[in-house]
Structures are given as C-alpha cells and as structure tokens.
C-alpha positions in Angstrom: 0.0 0.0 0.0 1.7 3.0 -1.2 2.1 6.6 0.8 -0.7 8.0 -1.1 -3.6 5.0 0.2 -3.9 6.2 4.2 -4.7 9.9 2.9 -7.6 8.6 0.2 -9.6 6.9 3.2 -8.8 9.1 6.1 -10.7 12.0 3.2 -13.3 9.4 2.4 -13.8 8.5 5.9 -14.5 12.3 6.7 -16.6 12.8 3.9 -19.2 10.8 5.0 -20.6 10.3 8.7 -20.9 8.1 11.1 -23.2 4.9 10.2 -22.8 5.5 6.6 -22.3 2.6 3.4 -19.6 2.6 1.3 -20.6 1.1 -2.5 -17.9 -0.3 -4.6 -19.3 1.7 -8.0 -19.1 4.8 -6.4 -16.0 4.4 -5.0 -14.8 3.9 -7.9 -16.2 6.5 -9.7 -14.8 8.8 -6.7 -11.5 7.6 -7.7 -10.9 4.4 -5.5 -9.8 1.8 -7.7 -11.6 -2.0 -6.8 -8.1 -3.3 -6.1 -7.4 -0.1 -3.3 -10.6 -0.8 -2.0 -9.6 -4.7 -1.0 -6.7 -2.8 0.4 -8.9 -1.1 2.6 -10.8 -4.3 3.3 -7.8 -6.1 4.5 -6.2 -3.0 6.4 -9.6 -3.6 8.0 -10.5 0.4 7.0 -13.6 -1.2 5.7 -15.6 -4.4 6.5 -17.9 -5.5 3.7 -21.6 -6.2 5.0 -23.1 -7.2 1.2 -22.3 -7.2 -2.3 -20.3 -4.2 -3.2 -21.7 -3.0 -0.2 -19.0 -2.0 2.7 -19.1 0.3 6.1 -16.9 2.0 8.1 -14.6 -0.7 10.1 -16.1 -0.6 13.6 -19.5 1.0 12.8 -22.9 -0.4 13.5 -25.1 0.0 9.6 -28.6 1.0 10.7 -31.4 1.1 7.9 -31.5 5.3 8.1 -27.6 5.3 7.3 -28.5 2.5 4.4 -31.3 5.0 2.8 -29.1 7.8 2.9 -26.4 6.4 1.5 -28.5 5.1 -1.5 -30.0 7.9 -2.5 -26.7 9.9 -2.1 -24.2 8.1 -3.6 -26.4 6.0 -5.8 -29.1 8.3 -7.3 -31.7 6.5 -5.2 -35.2 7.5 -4.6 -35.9 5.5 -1.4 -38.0 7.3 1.7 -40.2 6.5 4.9 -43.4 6.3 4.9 -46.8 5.2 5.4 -47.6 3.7 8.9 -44.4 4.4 9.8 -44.5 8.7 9.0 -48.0 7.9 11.1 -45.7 6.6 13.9 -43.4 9.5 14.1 -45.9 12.0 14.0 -48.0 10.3 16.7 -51.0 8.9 15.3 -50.7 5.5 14.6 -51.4 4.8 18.0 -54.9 3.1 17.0 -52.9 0.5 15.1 -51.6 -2.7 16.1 -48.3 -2.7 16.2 -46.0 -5.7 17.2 -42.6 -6.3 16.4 -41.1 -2.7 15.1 -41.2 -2.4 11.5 -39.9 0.5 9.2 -42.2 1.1 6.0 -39.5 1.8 3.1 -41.3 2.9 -0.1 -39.5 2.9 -4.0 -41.3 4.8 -6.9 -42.7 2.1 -9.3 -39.2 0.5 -11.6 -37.1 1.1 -8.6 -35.5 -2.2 -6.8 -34.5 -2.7 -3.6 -30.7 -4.2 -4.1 -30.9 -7.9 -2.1 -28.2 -7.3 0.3 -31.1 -5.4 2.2 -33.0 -8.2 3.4 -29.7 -10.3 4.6 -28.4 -7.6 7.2 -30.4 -7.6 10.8 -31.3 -4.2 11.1 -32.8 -4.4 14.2 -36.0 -4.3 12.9 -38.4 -5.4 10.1 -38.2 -3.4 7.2 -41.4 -3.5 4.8 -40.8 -2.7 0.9 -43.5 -1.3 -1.1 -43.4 0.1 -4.6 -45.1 3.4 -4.2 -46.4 3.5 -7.7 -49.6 5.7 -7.1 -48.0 8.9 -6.5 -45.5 11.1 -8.8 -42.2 10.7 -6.4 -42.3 14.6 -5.7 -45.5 14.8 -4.6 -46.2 15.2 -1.1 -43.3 14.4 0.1 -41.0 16.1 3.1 -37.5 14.9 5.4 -37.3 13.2 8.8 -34.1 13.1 11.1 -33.2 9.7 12.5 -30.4 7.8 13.9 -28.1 11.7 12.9 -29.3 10.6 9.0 -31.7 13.5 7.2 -33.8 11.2 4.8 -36.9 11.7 2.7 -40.6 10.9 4.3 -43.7 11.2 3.1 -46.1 14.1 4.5 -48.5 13.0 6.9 -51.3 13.6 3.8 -49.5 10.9 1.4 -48.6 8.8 4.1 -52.2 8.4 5.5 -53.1 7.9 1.8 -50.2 5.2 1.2 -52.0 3.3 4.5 -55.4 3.7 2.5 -53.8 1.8 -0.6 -51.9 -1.0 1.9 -55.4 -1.2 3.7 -57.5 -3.8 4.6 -54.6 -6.3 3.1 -52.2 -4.5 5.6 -54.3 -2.5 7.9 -57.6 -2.7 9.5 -60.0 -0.2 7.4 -61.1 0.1 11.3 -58.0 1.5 12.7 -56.9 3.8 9.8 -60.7 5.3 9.6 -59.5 6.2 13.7 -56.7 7.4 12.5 -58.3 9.6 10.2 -60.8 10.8 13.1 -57.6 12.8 14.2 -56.3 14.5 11.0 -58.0 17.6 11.7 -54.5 19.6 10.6 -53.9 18.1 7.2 -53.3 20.5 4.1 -56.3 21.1 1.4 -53.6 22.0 -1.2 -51.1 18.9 -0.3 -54.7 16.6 0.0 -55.9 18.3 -3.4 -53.0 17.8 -5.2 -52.2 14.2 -4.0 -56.0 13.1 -4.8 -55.6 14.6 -8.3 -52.0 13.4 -8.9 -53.0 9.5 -8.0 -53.9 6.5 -10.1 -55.7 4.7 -7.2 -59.5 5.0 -7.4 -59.7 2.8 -4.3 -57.5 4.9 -2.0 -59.2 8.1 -3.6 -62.6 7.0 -2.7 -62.1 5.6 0.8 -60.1 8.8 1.6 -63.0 11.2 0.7 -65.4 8.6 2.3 -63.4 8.7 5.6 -62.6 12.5 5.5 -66.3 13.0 5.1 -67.3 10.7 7.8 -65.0 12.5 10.4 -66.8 15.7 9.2 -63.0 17.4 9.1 -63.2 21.1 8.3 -60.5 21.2 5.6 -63.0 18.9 3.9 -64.5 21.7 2.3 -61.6 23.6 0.8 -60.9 20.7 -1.5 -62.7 20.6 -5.4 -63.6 17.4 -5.8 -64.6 18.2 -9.3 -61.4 17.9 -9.9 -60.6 14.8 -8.7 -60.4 11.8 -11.0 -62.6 8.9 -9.4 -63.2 6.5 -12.1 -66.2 4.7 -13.0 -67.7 1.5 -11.9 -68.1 -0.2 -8.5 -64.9 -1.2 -6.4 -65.1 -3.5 -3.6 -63.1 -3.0 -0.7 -63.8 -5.9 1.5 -65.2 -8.7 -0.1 -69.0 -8.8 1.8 -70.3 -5.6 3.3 -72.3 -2.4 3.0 -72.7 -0.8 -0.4 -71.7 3.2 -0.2 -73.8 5.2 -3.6 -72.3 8.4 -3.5 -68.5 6.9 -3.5 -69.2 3.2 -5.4 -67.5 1.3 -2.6 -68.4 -1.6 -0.6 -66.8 -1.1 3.0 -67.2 -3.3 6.2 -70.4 -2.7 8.3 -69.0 -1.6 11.2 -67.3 0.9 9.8 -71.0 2.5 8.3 -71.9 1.8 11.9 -69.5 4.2 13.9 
C-alpha cells in the first residue's frame, strides 16, 4: 500500500458520517480503484456487510444510514413512509403494532438491491413500490439515527396506509386514525388526490374525511378529482356506499 492509500480513506472516511455505506461503484467513480478498495478491506479500513456494499470498520449499519447512503451516492429514490411517517408523528397509536417495522417505499421500476434483506437491522423493514404517486408529490424529510432522509407528509402517508389497507391494515383502525387529521393540508390533499392513479384509496379517503366531518374537507374541489367509474369493492362482503361506489365493512357504516 503505497504513501498515497492512508490519505484517500482518512478523506473518504471524513466525507461521510458516522453509520454510513460505502458502495464499490461509487467508489470507484470517486477515484478508488476495486483493487485499493480490497486494500482497505484487508487494512480492516472497511468491512464489507453485502455485495459491493462495505461500512466504516467498527460501525454499526442502521437502515436510516443504508437509505441515505443510496440515494446519495447512488441516485436512489428510497423514503419513509406510510404507517411508519404515522408513527413518528404520533398517530398511529390506534394500530396494532407488534414487532417494530420501518415502512421503506421505491417509486414504481425502482428495486431494492438484495443485500437489504440479509443484514439484521434491528427491525423489520417492509418494501412497497409506491407507484400511485409522482415521487415529488407530497413528500418532506425526517431526522433519524443523525441521517436526514426523505418521508412522506402526513397527507400521502395516511393515503399510502389507505392503498396498503385492509390487506395490511384494518380499514377500522386507519378510519380512527383519520378521526384525528384535523390539521392536514387542502392544497397537499388536493393535489395528492388529483396526482394518484388509485380510485380505491381516492374514494375511501373522501369517504373517511367526510365521515370525520373534518373542516379542511371543504376547501378541496372534488370536481377535480379523477374517481373513475364502476363499482370497487373494498372488502369482499359488506355495506354498499352510492355516492362513492364502494363496498366497505359494516362496522365501519356503523360508527
């Protein structure tokens, strides 16, 4: 290893923080040859946790640090959301929980690379493919484990728990959950509902928003708002809504 190696790592090293991944391609394109990089590996520098994947010798990865080193040095698009924006902002408390999860959502064509499902991160991390919404839409940072990464807003994340629901969750406990957005946005909410290509989600939402009688109801055109044609059916057996086409459980019509 020749004079010049110590001083390329110790810059890499401070370029980045604490917690972040190293990839191989971008290493390379930073100018950090393959074979200096199995230099750093066996100088121990560097411990390699995947394929082409590698962290800081001594540092613990976390799934924050994984995020923000994909999108940053790989062009990614990755973000939280859903249940787990709901979570952070304190209002998931109406769903069941268990064992901690983190909701990761991709815009639609975007893989998650494999090595993510072989490291322990501590806690379950769910993929979806967030294919409903235009990746810019509604969409804001959160601050976690020192690592600034995108989120969903609490509008698009309530939505995304609308499209996951009643696979994922109960149409019970989100329709609570919507009982307490009385802050959301009419412009973020207007633009998400016309942006989507779920008729389902775009129903239930204006359903449930009407049901919890929420003031900023009535600042949004639903003229607008693109709801499709044709009866969808929610749950398979249940109460059939008119004015929305939907066919939701009968406790929910009941609350």
């Amino acid at each position: 290893m020749n004079t010049e190696t110590p001083t390329k790592i110790n810059r890499l090293l401070q370029q980045q923080p604490s917690g972040a991944l190293f990839f191989a391609s971008w290493m390379r394109e930073n100018g950090i040859s393959y074979e200096l990089q199995r230099c750093y590996r066996a100088s121990q520098w560097l411990t390699s946790i995947g394929n082409g994947v590698m962290i800081r010798t001594g540092d613990k990865p976390n799934i924050y640090g994984a995020l923000w080193s994909l999108n940053k040095q790989l062009g990614k698009h990755f973000y939280v959301g859903a249940l787990s924006v709901m979570e952070l902002m304190g209002y998931a408390h109406y769903v069941p929980m268990g064992r901690p999860c983190l909701v990761v959502c991709s815009p639609q064509g975007e893989w998650f690379p494999a090595w993510l499902d072989k490291i322990d991160w501590g806690i379950d991390v769910v993929k979806i493919s967030s294919g409903y919404f235009a990746s810019e839409v509604g969409m804001s940072t959160i601050t976690a484990e020192s690592f600034e990464v995108p989120a969903a807003s609490l509008e698009r994340a309530f939505m995304e728990c609308l499209t996951l629901a009643p696979q994922h969750y109960g149409l019970m406990d989100t329709y609570y959950v919507m009982e307490n957005l009385t802050s959301l946005r009419p412009a973020v909410v207007q633009e998400l509902l016309e942006k989507s290509t779920s008729v389902k989600m775009k129903r239930l939402f204006l359903y449930m928003a009407e049901k919890a009688n929420h003031a900023w109801l009535k600042h949004l055109d639903v003229s607008k708002i693109s709801l499709g044609s044709g009866k969808r059916a929610i749950v398979k057996s249940g109460i059939y809504n008119q004015k929305y086409q939907i066919v939701i459980p009968e406790e929910l019509t009941a609350i």
